[in-house]
ZAKETOR-83667 format. One line per field, with one value per atom (N, C-alpha, C): residue number from 0; residue in one letter; chain; atom name; y, z, x. Coordinates in Angstrom, 2 decimals. Each point is the difference from the previous one (the first is absolute). Layout:
<rs>
i: (NUM ...) .
aa: (a ...) .
ch: (A ...) .
at: (CA ...) .
yy: (Y ...) .
zz: (Z ...) .
xx: (X ...) .
</rs>
This chain:
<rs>
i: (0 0 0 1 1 1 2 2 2 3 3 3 4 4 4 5 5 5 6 6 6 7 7 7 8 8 8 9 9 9 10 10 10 11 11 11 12 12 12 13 13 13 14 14 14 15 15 15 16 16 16 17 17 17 18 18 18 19 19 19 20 20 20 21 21 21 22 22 22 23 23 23 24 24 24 25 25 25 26 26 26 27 27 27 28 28 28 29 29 29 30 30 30 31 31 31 32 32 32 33 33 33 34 34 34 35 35 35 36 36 36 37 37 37 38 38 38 39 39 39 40 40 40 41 41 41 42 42 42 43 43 43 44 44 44 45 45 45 46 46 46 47 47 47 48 48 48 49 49 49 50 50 50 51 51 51 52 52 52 53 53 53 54 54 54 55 55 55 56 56 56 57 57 57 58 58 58 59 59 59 60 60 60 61 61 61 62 62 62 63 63 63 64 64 64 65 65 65 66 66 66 67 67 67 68 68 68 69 69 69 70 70 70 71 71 71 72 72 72 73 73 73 74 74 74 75 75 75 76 76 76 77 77 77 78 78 78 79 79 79 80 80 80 81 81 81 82 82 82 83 83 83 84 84 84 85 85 85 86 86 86 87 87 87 88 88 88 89 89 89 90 90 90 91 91 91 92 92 92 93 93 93 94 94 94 95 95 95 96 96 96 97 97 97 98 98 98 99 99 99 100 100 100 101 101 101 102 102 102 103 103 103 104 104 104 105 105 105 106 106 106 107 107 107 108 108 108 109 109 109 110 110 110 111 111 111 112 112 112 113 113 113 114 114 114 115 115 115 116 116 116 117 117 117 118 118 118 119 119 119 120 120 120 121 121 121 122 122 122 123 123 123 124 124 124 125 125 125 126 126 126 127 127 127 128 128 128 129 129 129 130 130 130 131 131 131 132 132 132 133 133 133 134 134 134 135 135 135 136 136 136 137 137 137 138 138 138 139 139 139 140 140 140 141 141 141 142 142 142 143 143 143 144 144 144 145 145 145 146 146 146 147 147 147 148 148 148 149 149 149 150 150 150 151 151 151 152 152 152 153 153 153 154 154 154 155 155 155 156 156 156 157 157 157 158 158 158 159 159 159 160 160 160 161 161 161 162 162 162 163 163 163 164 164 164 165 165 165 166 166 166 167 167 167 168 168 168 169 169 169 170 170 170 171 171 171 172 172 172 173 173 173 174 174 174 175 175 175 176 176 176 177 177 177 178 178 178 179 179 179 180 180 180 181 181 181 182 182 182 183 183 183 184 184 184 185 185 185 186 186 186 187 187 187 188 188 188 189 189 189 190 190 190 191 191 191 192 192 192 193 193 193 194 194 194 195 195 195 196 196 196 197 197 197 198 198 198 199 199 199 200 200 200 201 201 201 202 202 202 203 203 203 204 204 204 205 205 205 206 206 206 207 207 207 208 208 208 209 209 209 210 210 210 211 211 211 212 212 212 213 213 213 214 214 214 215 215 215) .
aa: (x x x x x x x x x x x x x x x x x x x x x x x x x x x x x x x x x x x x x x x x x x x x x x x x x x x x x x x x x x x x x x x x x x x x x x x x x x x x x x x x x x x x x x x x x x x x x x x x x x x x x x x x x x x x x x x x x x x x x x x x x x x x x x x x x x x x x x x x x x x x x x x x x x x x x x x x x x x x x x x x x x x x x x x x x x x x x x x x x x x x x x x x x x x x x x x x x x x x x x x x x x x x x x x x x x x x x x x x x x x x x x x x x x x x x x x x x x x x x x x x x x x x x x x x x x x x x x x x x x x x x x x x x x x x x x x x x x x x x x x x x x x x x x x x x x x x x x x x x x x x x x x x x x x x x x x x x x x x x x x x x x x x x x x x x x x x x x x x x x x x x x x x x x x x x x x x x x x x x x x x x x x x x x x x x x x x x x x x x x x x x x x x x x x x x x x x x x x x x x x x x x x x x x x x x x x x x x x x x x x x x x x x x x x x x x x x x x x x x x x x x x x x x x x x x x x x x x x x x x x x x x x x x x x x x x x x x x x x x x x x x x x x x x x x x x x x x x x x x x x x x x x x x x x x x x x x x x x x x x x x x x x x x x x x x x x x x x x x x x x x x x x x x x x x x x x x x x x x x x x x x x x x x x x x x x x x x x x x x x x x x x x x x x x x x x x x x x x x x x x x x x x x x x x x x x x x x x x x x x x x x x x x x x x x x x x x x x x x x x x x x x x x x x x x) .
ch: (A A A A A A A A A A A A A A A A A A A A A A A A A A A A A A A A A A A A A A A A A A A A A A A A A A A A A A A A A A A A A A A A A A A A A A A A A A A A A A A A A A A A A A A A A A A A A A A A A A A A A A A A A A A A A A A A A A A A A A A A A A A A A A A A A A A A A A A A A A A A A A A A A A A A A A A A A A A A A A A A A A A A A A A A A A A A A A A A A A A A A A A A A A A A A A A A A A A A A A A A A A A A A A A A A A A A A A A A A A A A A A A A A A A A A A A A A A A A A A A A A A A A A A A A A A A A A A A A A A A A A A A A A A A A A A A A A A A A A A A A A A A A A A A A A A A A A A A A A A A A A A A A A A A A A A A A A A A A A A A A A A A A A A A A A A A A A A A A A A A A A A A A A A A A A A A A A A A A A A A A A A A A A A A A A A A A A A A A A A A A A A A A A A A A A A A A A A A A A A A A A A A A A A A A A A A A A A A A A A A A A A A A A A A A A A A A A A A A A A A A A A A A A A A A A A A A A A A A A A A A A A A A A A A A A A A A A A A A A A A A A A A A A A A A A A A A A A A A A A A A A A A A A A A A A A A A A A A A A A A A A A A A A A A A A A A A A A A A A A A A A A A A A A A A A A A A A A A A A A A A A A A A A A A A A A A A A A A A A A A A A A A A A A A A A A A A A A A A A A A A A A A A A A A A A A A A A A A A A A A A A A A A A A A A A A A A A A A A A A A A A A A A A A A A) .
at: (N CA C N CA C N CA C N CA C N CA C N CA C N CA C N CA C N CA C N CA C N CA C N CA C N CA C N CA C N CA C N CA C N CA C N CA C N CA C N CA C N CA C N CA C N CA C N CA C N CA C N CA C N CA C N CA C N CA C N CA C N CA C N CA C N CA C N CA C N CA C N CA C N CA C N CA C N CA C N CA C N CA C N CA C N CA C N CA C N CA C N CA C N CA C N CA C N CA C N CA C N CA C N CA C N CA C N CA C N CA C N CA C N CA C N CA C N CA C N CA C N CA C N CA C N CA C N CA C N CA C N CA C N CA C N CA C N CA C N CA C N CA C N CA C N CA C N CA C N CA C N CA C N CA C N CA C N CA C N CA C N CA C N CA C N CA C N CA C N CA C N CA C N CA C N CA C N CA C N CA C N CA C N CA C N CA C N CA C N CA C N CA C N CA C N CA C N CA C N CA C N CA C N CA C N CA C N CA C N CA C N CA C N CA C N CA C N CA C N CA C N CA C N CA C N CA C N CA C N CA C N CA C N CA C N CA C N CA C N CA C N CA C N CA C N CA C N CA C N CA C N CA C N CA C N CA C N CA C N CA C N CA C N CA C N CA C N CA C N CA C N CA C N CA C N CA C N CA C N CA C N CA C N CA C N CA C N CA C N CA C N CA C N CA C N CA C N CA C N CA C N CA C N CA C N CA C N CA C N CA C N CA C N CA C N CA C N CA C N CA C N CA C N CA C N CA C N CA C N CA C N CA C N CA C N CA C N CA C N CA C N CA C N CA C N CA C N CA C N CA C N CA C N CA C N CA C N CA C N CA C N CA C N CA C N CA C N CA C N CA C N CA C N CA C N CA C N CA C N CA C N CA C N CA C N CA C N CA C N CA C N CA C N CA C N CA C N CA C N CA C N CA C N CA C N CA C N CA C N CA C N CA C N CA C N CA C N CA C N CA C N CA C N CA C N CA C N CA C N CA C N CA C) .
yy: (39.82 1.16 0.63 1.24 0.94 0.26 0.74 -0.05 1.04 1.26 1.06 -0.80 -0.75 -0.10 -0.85 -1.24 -0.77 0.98 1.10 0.88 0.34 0.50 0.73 -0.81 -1.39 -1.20 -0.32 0.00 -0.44 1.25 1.29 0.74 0.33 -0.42 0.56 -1.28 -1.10 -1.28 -0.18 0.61 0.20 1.26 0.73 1.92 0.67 -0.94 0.54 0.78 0.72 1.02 -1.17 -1.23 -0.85 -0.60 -0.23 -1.14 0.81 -0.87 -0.11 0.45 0.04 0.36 -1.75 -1.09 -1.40 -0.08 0.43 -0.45 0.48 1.22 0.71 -0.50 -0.27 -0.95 -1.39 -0.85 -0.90 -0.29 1.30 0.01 0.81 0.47 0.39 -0.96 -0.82 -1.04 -1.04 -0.02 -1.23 0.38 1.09 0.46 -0.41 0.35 -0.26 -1.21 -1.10 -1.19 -0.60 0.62 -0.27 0.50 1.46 0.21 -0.95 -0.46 -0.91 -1.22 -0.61 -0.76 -0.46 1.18 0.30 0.26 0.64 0.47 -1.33 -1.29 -1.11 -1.26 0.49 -0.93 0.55 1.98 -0.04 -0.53 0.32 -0.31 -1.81 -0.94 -1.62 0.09 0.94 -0.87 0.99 1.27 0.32 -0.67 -0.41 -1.03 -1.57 -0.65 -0.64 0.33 0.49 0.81 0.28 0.40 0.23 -0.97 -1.10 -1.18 -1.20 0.30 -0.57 0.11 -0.79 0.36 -0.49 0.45 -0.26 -0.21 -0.22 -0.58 1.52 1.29 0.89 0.68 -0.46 0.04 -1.15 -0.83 -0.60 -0.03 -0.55 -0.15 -0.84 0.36 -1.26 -0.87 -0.02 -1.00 -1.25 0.95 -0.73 -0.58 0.27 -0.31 -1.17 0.11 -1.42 -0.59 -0.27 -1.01 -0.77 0.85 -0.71 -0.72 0.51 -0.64 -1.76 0.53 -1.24 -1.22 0.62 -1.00 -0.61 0.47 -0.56 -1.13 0.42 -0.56 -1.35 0.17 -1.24 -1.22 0.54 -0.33 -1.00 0.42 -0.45 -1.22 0.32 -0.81 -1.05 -0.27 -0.67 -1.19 0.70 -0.77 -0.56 0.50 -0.80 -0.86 -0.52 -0.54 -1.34 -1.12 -1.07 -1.16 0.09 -1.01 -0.17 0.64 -0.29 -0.63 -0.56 -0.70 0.85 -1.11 0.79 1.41 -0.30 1.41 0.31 -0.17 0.62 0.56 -0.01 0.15 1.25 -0.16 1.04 0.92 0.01 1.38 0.17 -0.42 0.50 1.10 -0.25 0.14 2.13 0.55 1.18 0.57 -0.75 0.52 0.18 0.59 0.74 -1.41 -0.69 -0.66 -0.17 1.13 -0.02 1.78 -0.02 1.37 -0.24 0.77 0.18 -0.22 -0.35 -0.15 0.07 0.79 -0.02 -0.72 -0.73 -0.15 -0.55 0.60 -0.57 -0.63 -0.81 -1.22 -0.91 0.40 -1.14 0.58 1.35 0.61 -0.23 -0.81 -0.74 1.07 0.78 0.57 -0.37 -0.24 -0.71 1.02 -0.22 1.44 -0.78 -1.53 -0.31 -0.80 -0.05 -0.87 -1.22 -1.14 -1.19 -0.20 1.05 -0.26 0.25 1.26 -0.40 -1.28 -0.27 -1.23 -1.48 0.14 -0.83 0.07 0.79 0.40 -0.49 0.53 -0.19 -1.37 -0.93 -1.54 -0.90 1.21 -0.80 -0.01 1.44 0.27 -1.37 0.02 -0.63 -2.10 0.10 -1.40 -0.58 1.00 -0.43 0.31 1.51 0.41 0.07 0.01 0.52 -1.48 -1.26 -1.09 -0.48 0.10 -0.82 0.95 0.76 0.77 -0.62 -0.26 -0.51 0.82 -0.15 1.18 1.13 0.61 1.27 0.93 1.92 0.37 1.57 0.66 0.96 1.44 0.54 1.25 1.52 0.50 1.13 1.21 0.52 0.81 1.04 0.45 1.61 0.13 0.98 0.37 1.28 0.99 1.01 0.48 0.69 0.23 1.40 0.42 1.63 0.27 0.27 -0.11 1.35 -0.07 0.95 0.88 -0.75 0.52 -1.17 0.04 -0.89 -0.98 -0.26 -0.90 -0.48 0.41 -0.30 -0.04 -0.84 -0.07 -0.72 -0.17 -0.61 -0.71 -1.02 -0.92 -0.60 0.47 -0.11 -1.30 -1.00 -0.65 -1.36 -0.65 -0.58 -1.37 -1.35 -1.36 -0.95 -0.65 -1.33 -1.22 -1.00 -1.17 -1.32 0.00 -1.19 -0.80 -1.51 -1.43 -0.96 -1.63 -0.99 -0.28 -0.53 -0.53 -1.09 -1.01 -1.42 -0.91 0.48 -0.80 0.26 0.96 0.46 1.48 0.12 1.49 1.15 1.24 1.08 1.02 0.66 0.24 1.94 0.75 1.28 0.32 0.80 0.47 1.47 1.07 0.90 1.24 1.32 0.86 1.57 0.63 1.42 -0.36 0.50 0.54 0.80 0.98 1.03 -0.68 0.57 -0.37 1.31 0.58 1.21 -0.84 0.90 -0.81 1.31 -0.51 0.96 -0.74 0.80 -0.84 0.44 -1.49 -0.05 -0.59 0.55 -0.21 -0.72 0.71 -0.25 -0.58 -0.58 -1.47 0.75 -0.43 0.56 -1.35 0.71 -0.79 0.49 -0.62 0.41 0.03 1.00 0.00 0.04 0.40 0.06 -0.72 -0.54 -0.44 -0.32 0.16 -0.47 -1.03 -1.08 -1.17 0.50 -0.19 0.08 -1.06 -0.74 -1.48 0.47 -0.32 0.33 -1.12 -0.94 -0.79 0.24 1.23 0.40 0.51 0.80 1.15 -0.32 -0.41 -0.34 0.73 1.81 0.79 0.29 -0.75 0.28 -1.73 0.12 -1.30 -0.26 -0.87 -0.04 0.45 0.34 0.74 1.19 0.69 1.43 0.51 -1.02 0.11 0.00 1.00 -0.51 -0.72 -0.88 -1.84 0.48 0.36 -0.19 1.09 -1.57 0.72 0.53 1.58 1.05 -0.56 0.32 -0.14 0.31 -1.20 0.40 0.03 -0.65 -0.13 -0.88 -1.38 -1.22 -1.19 -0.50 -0.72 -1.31 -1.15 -1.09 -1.36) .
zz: (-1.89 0.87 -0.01 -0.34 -0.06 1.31 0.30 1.49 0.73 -1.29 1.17 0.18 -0.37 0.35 0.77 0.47 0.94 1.76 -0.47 1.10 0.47 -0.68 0.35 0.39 -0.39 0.39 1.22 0.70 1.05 1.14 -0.72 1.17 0.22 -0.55 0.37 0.49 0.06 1.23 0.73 0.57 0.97 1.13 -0.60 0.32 0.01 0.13 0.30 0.90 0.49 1.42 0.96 -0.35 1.28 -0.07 -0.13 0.68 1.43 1.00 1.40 0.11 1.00 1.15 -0.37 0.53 0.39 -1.91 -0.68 -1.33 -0.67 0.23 -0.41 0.47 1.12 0.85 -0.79 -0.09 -0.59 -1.66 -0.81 -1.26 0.23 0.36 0.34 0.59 0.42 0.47 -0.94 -1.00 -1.14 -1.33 -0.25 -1.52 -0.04 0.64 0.19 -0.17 0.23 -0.02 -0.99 -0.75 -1.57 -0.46 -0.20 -0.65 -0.27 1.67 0.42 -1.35 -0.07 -0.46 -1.62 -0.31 -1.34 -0.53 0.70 -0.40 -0.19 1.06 0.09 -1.07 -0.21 -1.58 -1.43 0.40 -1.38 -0.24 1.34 -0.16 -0.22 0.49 -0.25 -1.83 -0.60 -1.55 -0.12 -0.16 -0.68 0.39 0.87 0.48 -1.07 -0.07 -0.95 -1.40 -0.44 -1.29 0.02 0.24 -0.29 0.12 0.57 0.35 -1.34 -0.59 -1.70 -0.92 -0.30 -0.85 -1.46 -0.69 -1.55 -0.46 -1.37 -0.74 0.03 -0.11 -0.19 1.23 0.96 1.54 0.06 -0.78 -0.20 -0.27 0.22 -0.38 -1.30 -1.00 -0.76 0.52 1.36 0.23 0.96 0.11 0.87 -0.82 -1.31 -0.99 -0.49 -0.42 -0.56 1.31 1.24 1.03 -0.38 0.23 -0.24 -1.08 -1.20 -0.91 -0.52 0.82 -0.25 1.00 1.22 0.62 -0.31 -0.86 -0.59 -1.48 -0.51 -1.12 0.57 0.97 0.79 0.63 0.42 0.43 -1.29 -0.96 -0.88 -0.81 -0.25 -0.29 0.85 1.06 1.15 -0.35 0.40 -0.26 -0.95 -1.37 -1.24 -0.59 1.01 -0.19 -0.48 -0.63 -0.26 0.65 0.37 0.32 1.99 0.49 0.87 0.35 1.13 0.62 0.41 -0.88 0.78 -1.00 -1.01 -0.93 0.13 0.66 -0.25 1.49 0.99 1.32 -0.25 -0.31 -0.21 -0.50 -1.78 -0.95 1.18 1.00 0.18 1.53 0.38 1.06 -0.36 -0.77 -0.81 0.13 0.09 0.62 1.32 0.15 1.35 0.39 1.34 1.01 -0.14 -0.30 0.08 -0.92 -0.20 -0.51 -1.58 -0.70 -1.36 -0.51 -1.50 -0.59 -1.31 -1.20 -1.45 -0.54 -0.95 -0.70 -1.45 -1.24 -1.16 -1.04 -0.84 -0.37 -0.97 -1.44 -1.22 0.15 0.08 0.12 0.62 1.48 1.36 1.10 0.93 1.09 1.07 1.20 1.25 1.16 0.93 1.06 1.12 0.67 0.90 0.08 0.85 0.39 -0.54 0.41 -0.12 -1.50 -0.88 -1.43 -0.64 0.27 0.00 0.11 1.02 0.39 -1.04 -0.13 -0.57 -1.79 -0.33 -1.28 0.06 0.81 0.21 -0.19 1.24 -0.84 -1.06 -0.29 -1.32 -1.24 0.15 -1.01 0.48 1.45 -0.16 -0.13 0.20 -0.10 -1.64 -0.57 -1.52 -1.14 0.63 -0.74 0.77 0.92 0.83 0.63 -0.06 0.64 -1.12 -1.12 -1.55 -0.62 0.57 -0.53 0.53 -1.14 0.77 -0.19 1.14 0.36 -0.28 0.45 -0.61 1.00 -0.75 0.69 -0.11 0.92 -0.08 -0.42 -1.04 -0.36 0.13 0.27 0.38 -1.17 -1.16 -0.97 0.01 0.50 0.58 1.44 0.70 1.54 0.10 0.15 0.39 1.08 1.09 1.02 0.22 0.20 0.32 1.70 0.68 1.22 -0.02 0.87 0.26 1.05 1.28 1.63 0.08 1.93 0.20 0.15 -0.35 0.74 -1.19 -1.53 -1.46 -1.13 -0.83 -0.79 -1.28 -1.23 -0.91 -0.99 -0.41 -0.78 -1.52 -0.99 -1.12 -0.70 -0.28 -0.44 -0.82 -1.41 -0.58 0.52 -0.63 0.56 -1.04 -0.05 -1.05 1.75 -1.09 1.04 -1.00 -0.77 -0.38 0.28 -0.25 0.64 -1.13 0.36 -0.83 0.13 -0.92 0.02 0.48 0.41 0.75 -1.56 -1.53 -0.58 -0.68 0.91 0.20 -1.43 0.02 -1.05 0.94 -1.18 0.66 -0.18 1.45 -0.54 1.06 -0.83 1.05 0.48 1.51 0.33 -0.05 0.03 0.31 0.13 0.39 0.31 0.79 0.24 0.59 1.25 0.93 1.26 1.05 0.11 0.98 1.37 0.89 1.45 0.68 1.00 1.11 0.75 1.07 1.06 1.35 1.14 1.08 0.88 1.30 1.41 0.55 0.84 1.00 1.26 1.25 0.70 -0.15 -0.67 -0.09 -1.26 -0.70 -0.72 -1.27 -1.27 -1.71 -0.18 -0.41 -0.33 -1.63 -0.66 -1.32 0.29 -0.32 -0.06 -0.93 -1.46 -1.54 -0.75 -1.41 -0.58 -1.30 -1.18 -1.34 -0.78 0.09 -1.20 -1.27 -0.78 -1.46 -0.96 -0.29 -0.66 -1.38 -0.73 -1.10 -1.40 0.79 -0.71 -0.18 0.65 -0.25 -0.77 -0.02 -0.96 -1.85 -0.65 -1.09 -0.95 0.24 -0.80 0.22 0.67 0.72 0.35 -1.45 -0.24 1.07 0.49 1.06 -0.20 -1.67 -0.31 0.45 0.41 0.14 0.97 1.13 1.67 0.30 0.38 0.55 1.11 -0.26 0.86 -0.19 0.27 0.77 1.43 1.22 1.23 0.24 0.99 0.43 1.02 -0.24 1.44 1.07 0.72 1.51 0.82 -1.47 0.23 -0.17 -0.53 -0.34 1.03 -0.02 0.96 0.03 0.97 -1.01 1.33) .
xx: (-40.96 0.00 1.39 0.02 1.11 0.62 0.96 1.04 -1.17 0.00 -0.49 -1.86 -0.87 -1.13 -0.12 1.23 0.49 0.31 0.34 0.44 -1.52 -0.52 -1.02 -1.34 0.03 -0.74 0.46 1.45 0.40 -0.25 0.24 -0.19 -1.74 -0.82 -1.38 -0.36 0.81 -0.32 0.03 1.23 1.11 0.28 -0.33 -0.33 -1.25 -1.20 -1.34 -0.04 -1.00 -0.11 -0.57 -0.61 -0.47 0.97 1.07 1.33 0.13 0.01 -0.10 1.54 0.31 1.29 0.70 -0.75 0.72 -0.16 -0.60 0.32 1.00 0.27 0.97 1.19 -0.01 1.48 0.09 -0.93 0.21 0.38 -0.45 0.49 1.57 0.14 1.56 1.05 -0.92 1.30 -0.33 -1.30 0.30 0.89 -0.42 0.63 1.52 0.69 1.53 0.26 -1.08 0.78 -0.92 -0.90 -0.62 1.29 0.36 1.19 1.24 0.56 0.91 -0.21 -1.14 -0.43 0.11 -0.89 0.28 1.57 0.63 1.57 0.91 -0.76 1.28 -0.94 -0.87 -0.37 0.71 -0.45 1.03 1.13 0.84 1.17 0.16 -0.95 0.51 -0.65 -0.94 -0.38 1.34 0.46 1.12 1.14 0.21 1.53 -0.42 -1.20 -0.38 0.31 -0.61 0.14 1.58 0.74 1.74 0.38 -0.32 0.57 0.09 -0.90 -0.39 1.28 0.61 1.34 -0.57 0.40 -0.10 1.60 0.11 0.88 0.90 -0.64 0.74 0.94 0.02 0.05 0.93 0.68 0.94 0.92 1.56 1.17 -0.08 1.13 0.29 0.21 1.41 0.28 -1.24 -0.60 -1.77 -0.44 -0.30 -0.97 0.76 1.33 0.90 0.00 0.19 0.17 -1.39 -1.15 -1.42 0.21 -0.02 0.18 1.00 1.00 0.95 -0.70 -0.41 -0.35 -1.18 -1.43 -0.77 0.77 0.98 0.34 0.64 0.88 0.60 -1.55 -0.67 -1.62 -0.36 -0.30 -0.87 1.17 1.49 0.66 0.28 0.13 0.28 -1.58 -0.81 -1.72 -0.26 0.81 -0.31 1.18 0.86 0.94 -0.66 -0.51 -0.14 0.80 1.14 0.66 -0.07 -0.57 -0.57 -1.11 -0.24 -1.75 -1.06 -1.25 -1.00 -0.25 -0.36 -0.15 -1.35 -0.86 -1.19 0.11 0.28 0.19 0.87 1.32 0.49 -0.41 -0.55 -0.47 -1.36 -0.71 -1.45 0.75 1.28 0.66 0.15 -0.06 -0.36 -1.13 -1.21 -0.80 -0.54 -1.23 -0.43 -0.62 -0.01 -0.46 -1.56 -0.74 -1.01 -0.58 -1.52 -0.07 -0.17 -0.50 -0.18 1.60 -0.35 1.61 -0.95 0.42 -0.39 1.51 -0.50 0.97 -0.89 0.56 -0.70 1.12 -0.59 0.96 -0.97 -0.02 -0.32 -1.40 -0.51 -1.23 -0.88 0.83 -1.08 0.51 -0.80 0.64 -0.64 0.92 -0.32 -0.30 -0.80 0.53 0.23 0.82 -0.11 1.25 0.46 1.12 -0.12 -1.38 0.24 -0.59 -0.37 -0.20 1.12 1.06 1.43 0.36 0.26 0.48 -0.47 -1.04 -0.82 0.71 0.28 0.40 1.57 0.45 1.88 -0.40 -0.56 0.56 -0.80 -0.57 -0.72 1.21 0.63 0.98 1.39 0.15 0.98 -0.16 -1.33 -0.53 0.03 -0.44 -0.23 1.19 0.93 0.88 1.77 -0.20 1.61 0.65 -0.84 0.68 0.31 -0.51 -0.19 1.59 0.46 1.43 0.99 1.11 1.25 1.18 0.79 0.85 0.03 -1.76 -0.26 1.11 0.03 0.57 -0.75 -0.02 -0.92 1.17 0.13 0.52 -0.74 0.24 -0.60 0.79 -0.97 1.08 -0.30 -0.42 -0.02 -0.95 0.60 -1.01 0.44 -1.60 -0.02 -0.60 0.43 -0.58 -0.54 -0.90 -0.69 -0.11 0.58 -0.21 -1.19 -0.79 -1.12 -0.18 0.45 0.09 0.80 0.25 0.84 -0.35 -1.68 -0.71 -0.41 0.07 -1.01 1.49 -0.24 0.73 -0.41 -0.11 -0.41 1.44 -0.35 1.02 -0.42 0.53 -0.27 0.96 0.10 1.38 -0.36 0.39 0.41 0.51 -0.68 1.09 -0.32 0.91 -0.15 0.64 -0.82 0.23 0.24 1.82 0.46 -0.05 -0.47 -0.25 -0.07 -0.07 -0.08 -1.94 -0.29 -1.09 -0.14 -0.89 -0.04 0.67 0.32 0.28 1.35 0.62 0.98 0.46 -0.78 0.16 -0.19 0.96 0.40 -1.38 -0.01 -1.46 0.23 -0.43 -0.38 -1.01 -0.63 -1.11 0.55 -0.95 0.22 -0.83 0.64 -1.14 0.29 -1.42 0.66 -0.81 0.18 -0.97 0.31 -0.84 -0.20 -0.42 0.87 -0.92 0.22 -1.25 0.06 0.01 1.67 0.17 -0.41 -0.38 0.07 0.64 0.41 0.59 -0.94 -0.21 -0.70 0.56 0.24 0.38 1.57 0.46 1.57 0.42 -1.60 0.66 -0.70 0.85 -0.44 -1.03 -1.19 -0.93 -0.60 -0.63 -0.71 -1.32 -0.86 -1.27 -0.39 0.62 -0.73 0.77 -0.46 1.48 -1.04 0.56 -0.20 1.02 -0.10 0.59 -0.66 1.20 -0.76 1.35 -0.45 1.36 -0.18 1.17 0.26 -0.81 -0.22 -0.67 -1.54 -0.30 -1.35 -0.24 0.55 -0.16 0.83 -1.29 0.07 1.15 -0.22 0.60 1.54 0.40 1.04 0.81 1.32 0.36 1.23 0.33 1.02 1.31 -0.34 2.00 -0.22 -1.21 0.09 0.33 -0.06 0.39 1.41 0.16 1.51 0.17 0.39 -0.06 1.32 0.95 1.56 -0.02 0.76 0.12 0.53 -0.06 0.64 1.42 0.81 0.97 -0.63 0.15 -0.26 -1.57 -0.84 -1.55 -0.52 0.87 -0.18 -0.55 -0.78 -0.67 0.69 0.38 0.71 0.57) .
</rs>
């Protein structure tokens, strides 16, 4: 319905020749506060709507604070030489709620199949490492809003074998992070290890760590 056939629908509703005296009083004292009404919704979805920040609505220096402080986040968590590594890396995700994450062409959508996966990896592969150390050789951050950000980044993980040989893991993975209620959480994330991917021989990776991104 067009403005002017909206007008003309309201006034042959409203402006008949049988609207009474007490009807006429009573639509005069309602319209004003339909108006009232309508005027203070536009105004809360448009105060909504402006309130939405995007990446472009950003400072550099906004976008690098986010950024550094996700990079400090994920290095801190994948430190190895701390306790409790499956507690910690699951400590990244959301409490509760969907979580994707895909990894060796299996994708999970749940926390405790996450979970379930983290110590399978560290039951069969991460206790069996000796003096592994987690390197991180490149990290890129895309901040999105202040609330979305995505992380692209590179790691090798040097260690002894249980028969004491020098041995590398390694790999790329993406994680989307959002805040939720104050705290950086991941809701998406792709593993992809270098040892998967047939076509792609481990000299081709650059496995040397960045200053200042080294896990250890």
């Amino acid at each position: 319905m067009n403005r002017q056939t909206s007008c003309l629908a309201r006034e042959s509703l409203y402006s008949g020749p049988s609207m009474t005296r007490s009807e006429s009083t009573i639509f005069s004292r309602l319209v004003p506060r339909l108006v009232l009404v309508a005027a203070s919704t536009s105004l809360l979805i448009g105060s909504l709507a402006c309130g939405a920040r995007s990446a472009s609505d950003m400072s550099a220096s906004e976008k690098k604070a986010i950024a550094d402080s996700l990079k400090r986040l994920v290095v801190s968590t994948y430190d190895l030489s701390k306790p409790d590594p499956v507690k910690r890396l699951m400590s990244l995700y959301p409490d509760s709620g969907r979580v994707i994450s895909a990894s060796g062409g299996v994708i999970t959508t749940t926390r405790p199949q996450l979970e379930q996966g983290i110590k399978a990896f560290w039951t069969y592969v991460g206790q069996n490492m000796r003096n592994p150390r987690w390197e991180w050789t490149s990290m890129t951050v895309d901040v999105l809003a202040p609330d979305a950000a995505v992380m692209t980044s590179t790691y090798r993980v040097p260690h002894l074998t249980p028969t004491g040989m020098n041995h590398v893991i390694g790999g790329a993975w993406t994680a989307v992070f959002q805040k939720r209620s104050g705290r950086w959480v991941i809701i998406q994330e792709h593993l992809s290890d270098v040892q998967s991917n047939p076509n792609l021989p481990m000299g081709q990776m650059n496995m040397t760590p960045q200053g200042g991104q080294g896990g250890h």
